[in-house]
C-alpha positions as CSV (number, residue, x, y, z in Angstrom):
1,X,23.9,12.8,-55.2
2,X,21.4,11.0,-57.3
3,X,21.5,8.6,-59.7
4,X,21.7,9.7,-63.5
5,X,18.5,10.0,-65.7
6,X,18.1,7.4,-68.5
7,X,19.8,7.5,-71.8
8,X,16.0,7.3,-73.5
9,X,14.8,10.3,-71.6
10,X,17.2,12.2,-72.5
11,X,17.6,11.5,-75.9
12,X,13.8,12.1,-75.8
13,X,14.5,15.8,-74.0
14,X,17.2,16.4,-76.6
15,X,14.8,15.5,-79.4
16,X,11.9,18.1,-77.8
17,X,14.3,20.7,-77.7
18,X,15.4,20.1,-81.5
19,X,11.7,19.8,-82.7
20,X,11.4,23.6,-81.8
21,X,10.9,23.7,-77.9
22,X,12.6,25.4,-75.3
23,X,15.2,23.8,-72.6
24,X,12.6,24.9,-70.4
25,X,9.2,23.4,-72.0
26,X,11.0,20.2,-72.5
27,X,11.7,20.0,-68.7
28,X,8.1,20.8,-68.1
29,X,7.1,18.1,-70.3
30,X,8.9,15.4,-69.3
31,X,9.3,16.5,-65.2
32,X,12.9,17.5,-65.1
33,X,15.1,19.9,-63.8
34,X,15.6,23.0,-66.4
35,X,19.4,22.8,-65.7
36,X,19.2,19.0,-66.7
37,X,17.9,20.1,-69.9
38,X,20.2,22.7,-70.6
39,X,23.0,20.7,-69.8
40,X,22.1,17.5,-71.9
41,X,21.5,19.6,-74.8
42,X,25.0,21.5,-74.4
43,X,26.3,17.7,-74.3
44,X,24.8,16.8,-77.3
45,X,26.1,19.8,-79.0
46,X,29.5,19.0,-77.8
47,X,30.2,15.4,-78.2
48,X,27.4,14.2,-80.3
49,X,25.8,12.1,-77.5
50,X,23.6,11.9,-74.7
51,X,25.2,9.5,-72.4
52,X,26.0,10.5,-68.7
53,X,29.7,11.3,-67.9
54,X,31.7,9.6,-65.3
55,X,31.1,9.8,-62.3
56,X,33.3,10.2,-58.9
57,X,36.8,10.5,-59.6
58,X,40.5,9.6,-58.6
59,X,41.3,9.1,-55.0
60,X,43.3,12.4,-54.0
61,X,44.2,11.0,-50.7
62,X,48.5,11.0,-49.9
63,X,48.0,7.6,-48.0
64,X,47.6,5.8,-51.9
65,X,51.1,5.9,-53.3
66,X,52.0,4.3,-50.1
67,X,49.3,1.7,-49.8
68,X,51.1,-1.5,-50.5
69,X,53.1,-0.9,-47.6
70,X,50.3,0.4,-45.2
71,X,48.4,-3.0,-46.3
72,X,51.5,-4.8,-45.6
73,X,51.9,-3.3,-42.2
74,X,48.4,-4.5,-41.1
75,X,49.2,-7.4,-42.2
76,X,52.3,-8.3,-40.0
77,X,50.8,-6.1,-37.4
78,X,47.1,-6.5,-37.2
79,X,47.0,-5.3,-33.6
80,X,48.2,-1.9,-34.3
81,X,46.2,1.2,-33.2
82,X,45.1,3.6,-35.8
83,X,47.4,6.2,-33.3
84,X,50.2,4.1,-33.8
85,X,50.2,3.6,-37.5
86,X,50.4,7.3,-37.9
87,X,53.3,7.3,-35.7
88,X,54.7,4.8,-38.3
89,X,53.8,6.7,-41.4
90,X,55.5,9.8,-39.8
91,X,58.3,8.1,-38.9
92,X,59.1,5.4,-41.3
93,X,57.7,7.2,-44.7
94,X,57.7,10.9,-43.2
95,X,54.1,11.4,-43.9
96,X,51.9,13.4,-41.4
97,X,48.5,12.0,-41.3
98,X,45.5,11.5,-39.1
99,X,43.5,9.2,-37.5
100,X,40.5,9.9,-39.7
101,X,42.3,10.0,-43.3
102,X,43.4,6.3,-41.9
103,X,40.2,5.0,-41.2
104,X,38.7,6.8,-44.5
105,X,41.9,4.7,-46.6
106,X,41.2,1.4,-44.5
107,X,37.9,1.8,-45.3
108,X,38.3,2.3,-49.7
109,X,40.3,-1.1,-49.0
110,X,37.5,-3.3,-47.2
111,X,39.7,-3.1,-44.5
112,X,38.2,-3.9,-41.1
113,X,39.2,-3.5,-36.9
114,X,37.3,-6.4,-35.1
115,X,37.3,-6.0,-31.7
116,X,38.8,-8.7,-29.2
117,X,36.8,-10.7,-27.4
118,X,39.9,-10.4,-24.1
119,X,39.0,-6.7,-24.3
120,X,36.0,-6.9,-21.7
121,X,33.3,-4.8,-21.9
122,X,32.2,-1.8,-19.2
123,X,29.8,-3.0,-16.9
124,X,26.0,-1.2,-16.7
125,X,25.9,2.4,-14.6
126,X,23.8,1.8,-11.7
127,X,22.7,4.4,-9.0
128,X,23.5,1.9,-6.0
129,X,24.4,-2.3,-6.2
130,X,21.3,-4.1,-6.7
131,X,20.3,-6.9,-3.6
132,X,21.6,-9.6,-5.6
133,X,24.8,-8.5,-5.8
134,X,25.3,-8.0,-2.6
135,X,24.3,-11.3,-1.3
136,X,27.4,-13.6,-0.1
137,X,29.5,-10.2,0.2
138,X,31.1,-10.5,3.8
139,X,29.3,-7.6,6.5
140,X,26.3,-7.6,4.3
141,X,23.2,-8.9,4.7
C-alpha cells in the first residue's frame, strides 16, 4: 500500500472539481487516480475536510489480551521454543495457537530469538574429504 497524497493536492483536486470540472478531468490534470478523485471529493462532502483517514487498524490477533503474560514467560524462560510456548498457551491459558501467529506477536513486540553461539553450525557438503583433511588420519596417506 502507498503512501497518502498530500493535503495541498487534494484540496487543489477538490477545488478543480468545485470550479466546474469533472472527478475525472481533475485527475487528468493533476495525474491521479479517477477513484482518488472521487473519493476525496465524497470526503469533503461528508466531513468537511480533505485530510487522509487513519490508517491500519487494531491488532485482531487472540495472543494480545494475553501478552503481558506471554512477555513475562520469555522473560523467565528465554530459552523456550516457539513449539513449546504454544504447548504452554494451550495448556496454561487454553488457547490453541501456532507457531507463525507467535512469531507474527513476538514480532509487533520487538521481540527477538538470537541464536546460541554452543549451538554449532553444520559443516560444508562435500562430494568426497579434501587431501587436507585427511592428512594425520591413521591408514591414510
Amino acid at each position: 500500500m502507498g503512501k497518502a497524497h498530500s493535503e495541498d493536492l487534494r484540496q487543489r483536486v477538490v477545488a478543480e472539481v468545485a470550479a466546474g470540472a469533472s472527478r475525472r478531468q481533475a485527475a487528468e490534470r493533476f495525474k491521479v487516480g479517477i477513484s482518488s478523485a472521487i473519493r476525496w471529493v465524497s470526503l469533503k462532502e461528508e466531513t468537511g475536510g480533505v485530510a487522509p483517514r487513519p490508517r491500519g487498524g487494531k491488532s485482531r490477533s487472540p495472543l494480545e489480551p494475553h501478552a503481558d503474560w506471554l512477555l513475562q514467560l520469555t522473560r523467565a524462560q528465554p530459552d523456550l521454543t516457539l513449539e513449546a510456548i504454544v504447548v504452554r498457551c494451550e495448556k496454561e491459558i487454553g488457547i490453541e495457537t501456532s507457531e507463525a501467529s507467535l512469531r507474527r506477536f513476538f514480532k509487533r513486540h520487538a521481540i527477538t530469538f538470537k541464536k546460541k553461539p554452543a549451538r554449532g553450525r553444520a559443516g560444508a557438503t562435500r562430494r568426497g574429504a579434501s587431501p587436507c583433511t585427511l592428512e594425520g588420519r591413521p591408514g591414510r596417506p
